[in-house]
C-alpha positions in Angstrom: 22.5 17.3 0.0 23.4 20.3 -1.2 25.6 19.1 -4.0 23.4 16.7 -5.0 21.1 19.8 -6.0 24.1 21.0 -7.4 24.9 18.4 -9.5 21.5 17.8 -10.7 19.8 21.7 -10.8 19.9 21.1 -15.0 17.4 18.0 -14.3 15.0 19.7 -12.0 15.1 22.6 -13.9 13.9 20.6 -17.3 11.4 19.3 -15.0 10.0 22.0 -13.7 9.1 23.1 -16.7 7.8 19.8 -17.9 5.4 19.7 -14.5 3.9 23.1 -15.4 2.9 22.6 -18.7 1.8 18.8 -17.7 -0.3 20.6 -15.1 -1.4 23.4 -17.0 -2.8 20.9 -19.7 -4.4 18.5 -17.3 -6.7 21.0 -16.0 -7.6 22.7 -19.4 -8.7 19.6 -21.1 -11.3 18.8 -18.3 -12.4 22.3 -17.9 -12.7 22.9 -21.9 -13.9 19.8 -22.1 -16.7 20.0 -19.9 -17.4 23.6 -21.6 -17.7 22.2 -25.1 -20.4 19.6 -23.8 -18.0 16.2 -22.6 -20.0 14.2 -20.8 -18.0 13.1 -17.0 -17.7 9.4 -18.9 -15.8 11.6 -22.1 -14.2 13.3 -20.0 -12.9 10.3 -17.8 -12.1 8.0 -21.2 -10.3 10.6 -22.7 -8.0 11.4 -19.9 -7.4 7.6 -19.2 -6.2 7.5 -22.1 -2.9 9.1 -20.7 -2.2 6.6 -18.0 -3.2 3.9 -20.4 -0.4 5.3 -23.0 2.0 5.5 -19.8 1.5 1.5 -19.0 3.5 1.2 -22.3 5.7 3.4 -22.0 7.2 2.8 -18.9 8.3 -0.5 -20.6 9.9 1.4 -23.9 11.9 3.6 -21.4 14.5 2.0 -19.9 15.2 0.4 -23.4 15.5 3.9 -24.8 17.9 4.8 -22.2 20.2 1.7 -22.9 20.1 2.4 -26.4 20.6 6.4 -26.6 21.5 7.5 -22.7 19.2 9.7 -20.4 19.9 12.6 -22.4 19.0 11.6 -25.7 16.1 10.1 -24.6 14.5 12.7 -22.6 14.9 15.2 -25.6 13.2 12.9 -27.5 10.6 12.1 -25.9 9.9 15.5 -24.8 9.8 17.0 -28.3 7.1 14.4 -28.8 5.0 15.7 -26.0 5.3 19.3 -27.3 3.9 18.0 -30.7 1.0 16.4 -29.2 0.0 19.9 -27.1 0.1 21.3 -30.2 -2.2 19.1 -31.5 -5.1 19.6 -28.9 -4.5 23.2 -30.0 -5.7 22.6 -33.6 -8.8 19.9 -32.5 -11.7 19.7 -30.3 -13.0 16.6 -30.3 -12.6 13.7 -28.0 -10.9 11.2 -30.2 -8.1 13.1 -31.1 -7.5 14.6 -28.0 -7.7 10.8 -26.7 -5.2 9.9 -28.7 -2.8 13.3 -27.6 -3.6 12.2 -23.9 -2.3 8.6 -24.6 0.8 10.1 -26.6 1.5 12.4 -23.6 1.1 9.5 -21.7 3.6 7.1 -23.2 6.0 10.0 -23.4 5.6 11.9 -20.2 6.5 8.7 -17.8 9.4 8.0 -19.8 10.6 11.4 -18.8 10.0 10.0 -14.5 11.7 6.8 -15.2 14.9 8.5 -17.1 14.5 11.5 -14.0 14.2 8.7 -11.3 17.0 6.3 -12.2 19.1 9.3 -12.9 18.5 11.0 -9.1 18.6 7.4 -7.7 21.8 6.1 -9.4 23.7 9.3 -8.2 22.3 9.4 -4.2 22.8 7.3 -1.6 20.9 5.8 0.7 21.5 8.5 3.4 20.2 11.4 1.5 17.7 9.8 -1.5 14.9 9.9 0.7 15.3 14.0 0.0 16.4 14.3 -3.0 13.5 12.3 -4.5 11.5 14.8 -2.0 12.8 17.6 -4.0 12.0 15.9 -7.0 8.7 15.4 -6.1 8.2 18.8 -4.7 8.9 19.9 -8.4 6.5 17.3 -9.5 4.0 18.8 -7.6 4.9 22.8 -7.6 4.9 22.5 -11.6 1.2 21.3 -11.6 0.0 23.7 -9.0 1.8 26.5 -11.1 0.3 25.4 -14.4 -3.3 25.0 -13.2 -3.3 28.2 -11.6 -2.5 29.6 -15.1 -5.5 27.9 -16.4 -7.5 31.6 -15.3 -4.9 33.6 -17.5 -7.0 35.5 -20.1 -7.0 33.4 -23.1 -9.6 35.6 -25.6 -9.3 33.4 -28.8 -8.6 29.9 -26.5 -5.6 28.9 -27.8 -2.5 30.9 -26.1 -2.5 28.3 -23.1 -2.5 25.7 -25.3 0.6 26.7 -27.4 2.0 28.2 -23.6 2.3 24.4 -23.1 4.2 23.5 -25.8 6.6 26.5 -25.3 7.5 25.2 -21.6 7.6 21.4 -23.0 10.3 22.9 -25.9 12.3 24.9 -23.2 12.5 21.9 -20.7 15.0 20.4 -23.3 17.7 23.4 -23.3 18.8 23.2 -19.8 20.1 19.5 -20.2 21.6 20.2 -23.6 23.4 23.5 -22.6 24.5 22.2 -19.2 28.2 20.6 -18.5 25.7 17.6 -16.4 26.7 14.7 -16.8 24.4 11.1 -17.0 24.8 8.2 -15.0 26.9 5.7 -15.6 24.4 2.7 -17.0 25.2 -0.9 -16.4 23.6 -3.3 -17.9 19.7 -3.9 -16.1 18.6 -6.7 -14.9 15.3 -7.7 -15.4 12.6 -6.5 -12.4 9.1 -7.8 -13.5 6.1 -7.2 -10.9 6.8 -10.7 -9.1 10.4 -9.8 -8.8 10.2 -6.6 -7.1 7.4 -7.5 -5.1 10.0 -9.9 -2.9 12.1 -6.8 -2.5 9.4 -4.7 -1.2 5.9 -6.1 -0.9 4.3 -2.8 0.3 5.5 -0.8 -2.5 4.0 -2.5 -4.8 1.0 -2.3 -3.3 1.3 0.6 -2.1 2.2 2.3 -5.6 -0.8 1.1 -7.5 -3.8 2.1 -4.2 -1.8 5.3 -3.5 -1.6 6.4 -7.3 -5.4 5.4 -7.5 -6.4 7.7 -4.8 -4.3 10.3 -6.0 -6.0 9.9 -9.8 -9.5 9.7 -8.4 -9.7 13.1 -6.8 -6.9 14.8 -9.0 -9.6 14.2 -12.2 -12.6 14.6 -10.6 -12.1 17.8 -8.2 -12.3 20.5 -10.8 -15.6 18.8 -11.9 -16.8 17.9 -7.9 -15.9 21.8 -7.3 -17.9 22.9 -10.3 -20.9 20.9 -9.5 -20.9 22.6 -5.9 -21.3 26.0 -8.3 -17.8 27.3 -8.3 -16.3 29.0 -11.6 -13.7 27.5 -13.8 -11.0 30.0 -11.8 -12.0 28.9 -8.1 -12.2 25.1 -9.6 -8.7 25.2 -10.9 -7.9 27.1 -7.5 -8.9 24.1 -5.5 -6.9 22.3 -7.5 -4.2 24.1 -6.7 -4.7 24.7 -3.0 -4.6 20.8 -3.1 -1.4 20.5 -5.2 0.8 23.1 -2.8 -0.6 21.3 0.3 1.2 18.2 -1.3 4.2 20.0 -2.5 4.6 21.2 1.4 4.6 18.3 2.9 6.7 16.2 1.1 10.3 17.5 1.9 9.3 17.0 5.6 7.6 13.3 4.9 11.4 12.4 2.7 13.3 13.7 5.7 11.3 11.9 8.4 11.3 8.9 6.2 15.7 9.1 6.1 15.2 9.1 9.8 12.8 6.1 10.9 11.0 3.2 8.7 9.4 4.5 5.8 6.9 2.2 6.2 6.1 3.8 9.2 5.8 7.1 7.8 3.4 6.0 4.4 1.1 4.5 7.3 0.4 7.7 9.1 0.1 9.3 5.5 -2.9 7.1 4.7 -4.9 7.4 7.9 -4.7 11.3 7.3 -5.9 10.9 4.1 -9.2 8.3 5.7 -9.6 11.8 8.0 -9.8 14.5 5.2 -12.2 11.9 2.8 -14.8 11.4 5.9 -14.4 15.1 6.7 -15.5 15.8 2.4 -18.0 13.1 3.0 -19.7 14.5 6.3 -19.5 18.0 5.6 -20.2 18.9 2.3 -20.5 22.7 2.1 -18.6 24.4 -0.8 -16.5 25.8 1.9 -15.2 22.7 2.9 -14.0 21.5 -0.2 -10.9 23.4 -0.8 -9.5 22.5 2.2 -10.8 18.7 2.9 -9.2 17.7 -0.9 -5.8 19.9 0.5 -5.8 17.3 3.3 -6.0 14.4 1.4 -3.5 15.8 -1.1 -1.1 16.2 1.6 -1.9 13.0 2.8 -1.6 10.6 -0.8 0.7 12.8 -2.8 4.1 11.9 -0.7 3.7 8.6 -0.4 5.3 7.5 -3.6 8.3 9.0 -3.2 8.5 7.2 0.0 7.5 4.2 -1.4 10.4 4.3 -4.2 12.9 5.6 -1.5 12.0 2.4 0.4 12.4 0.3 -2.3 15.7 1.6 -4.0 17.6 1.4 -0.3 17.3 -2.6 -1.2 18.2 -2.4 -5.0 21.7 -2.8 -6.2 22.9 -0.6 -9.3 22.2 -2.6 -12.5 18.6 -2.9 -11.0 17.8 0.3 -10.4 17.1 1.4 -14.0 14.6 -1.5 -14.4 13.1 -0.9 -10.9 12.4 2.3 -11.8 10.5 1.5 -14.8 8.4 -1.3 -12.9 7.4 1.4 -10.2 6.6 3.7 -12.7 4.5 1.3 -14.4 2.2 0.4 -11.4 1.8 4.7 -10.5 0.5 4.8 -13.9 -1.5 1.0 -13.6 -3.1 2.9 -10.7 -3.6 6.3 -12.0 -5.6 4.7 -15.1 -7.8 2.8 -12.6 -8.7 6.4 -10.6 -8.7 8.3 -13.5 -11.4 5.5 -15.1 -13.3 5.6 -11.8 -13.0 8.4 -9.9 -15.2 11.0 -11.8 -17.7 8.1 -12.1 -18.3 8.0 -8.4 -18.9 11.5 -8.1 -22.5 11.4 -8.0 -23.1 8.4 -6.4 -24.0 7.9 -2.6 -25.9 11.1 -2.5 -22.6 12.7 -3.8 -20.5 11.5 -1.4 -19.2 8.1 -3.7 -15.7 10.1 -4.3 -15.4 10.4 -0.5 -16.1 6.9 0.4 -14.0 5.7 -2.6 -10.8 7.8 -1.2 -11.1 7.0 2.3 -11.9 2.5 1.4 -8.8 3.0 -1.2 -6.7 4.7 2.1 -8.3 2.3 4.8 -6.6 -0.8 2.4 -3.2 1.0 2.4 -3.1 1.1 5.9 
């Protein structure tokens, strides 16, 4: 384990940085956003448009990386993110930063799929259960780093906005300066939806209702925590108490799940998360919130990294490229789906619709 960390600290390092400015970003747009008047169905649209962009190019990825290698391609298509950050910088209105979202979105899942084949072509099957973890942990650190940076003072409103394109920039050195060396790629085989839901039915499934749930309250609890009269600071810090309760728990979830049936393990993952939406749902004090939406971030954020763990244990190498593209492109399929949705339920049900959404979306997992 520990030289796989070794041999990959370049890679986690370019996506750290990636993860904060992704995060930092995320949380801007729908908190400026609902400051300049968005309405929750803007606001909703717009950032869809990031998952919708990511159903594309999770396709174009694994492509790139046959053509150009990991390397190339992850420079590329980060310098392409940093442009569009710079763009939201220079606009305000929701068509052009729909069409920044859905750039970041085709680029930004590239990025996973090069990341993900990468880790998974170089581990085996006795350790990749924690080095995805690690990954993930990353992917989830970065996020909670970059939202809490969303109550920096920003006077004239644009230093965060060009502080994200500075991280995206920098993520690029540590690959290009390091002695790390790619993968070797074989040729991939061709894993389509039907193909790879014979090798692992529940990861399929499991990808696209896990990635909803995630989507649904990710979106819609800075707007959920605003509504119950929190500032734009304590919103964003919900957000972020949510995103460290999932960063915690998934090295111990990807070292339980080398050790016993992953299956097993994304099981007890989803009933937790039924337990923290019906806590949300029947105790809705503003004190509650932080901490119900940290359960059920602990409880849906791991589950994918399980989920691909599972499914690469069954791969062989010229489909693992391929596979990870497919799985990339259902976490998106489902993030567009919450992302569409979730804010939208928000108010229904006596405000309780995002609740009952989470813990039906859960309850079908299990």
């Amino acid at each position: 384990m520990k030289r796989a960390l070794l041999e990959n600290w370049a890679l986690f390092a370019a996506m750290m940085m990636l993860m904060v400015a992704n995060g930092l970003l995320a949380t801007l747009l729908t908190i400026r956003g609902a400051g300049l008047g968005f309405s929750d169905l803007t606001i909703s649209l717009m950032q869809g448009a990031y998952p919708l962009g990511a159903l594309i190019g999770t396709m174009v990825a694994p492509r790139l990386i046959e053509k150009v290698g990991h390397i190339r391609a992850f420079s590329a298509l980060a310098s392409l993110v940093s442009i569009a950050a710079i763009i939201h910088l220079l606009t305000g209105d929701p068509f052009s930063w729909s069409a920044m979202r859905f750039l970041g979105g085709f680029c930004y899942p590239g990025l996973y799929v090069i990341t993900e084949s990468w880790l998974n072509a170089k581990s085996d099957n006795k350790i990749r259960g924690q080095v995805l973890s690690v990954y993930l942990v990353i992917q989830l650190a970065g996020p909670a780093v970059g939202t809490a940076m969303v109550g920096l003072p920003d006077p004239t409103g644009n230093l965060l906005f060009a502080l994200v394109s500075i991280l995206i920039s920098l993520s690029i050195v540590p690959l290009l300066l390091s002695n790390i060396k790619a993968p070797e790629y074989e040729a991939p085989e061709r894993m389509p939806v039907p193909k790879l839901m014979k090798v692992s039915p529940m990861a399929v499934v499991g990808i696209v209702l896990m990635s909803f749930a995630v989507a649904a309250w990710y979106i819609s609890l800075p707007l959920y925590a605003l509504r119950q009269g929190f500032t734009n600071a304590q919103a964003g810090g919900a957000l972020v108490v949510a995103l460290i309760a999932g960063a915690v728990l998934q090295y111990p979830m990807g070292w339980l799940s080398d050790r016993m049936d992953r299956r097993l393990v994304v099981i007890g993952l989803a009933l937790a998360g039924i337990v923290g939406a019906v806590w949300l749902a029947v105790d809705m004090r503003p004190s509650v919130v932080t901490w119900g939406f940290a359960l059920v971030a602990a409880a849906t954020l791991p589950a994918y990294g399980i989920l691909v763990a599972h499914t690469n244990d069954q791969l062989r190498p010229a489909q693992i490229v391929p596979a990870s593209g497919t799985m990339v492109f259902l976490l998106n399929l489902g993030l567009l789906g919450g992302t569409l949705i979730g804010p939208n339920m928000i108010s229904l049900l006596d405000g309780r619709g995002l609740q009952v959404l989470l813990a039906v979306t859960c309850g079908t997992v299990v």
